[in-house]
N, C-alpha and C positions, 0 to 999 in steps of 0.2 A: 493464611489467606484462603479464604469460601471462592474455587471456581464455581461461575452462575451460567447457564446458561444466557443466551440472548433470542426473544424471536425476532428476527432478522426482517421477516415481513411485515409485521408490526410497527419497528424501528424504520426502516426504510419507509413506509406509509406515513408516518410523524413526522418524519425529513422531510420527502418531497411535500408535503404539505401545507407547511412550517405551523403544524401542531409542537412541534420539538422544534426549536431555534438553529442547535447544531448538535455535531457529536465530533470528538477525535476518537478515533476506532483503530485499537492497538492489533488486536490480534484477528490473523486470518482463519478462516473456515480449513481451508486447506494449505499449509504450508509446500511454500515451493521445495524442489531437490531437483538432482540432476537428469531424474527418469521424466520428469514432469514440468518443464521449464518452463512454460507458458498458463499455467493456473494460475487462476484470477482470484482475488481476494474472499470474494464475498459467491452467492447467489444472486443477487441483488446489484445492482449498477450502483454500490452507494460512492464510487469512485467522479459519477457524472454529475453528484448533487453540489453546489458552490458551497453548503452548508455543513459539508463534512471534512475534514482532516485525518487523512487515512495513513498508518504507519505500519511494515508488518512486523511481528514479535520479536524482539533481538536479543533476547535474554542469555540467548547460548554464542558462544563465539569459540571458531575452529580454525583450525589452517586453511582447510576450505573455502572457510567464509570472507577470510581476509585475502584468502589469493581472488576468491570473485568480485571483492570491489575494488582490488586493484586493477584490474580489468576491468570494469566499470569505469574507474576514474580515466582510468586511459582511454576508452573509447569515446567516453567524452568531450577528450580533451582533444583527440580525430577532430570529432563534430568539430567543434568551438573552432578550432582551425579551420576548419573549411566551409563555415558558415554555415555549418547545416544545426537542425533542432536540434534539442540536447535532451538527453533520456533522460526520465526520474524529478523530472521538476518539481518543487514543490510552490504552489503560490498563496499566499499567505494575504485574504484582505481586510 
């Protein structure tokens, strides 16, 4: 498989614009780790466009990665119990 670059401003410019209809956008610019827990997907808000579906790359899986959505799912499920919003939603229209 050919990795291709993307220009991001480009792309994002055909979104918000709906020269481009949608995109589902697998991989992030910057991947998250534990130095860095708050890094955002993109440069680009393409998280705010209703016309994207944004996922990040999950091709590798660690002990790590399973023990942080285990934590995940549980903190969730806090929420849910206690009527608060719930992280990570995905809405689908």
């Amino acid at each position: 498989m050919l990795a291709r670059r993307v220009d991001e401003e480009a792309l994002f410019a055909a979104l918000s614009s709906n020269r481009l209809g949608g995109a589902a956008l697998d991989v992030w610019w910057q991947h998250w780790d534990p130095a860095h827990p708050d890094r955002r997907p993109s440069r680009s808000p393409f998280q705010e466009l209703p016309n994207v579906i944004m996922t990040p790359h999950c091709s590798g899986f660690t002990k790590g990665t399973a023990e942080r959505r285990w934590v995940e799912l549980a903190e969730n499920l806090d929420r849910f119990v206690c009527r608060e919003p719930l992280a990570n939603v995905v809405t689908v229209t």
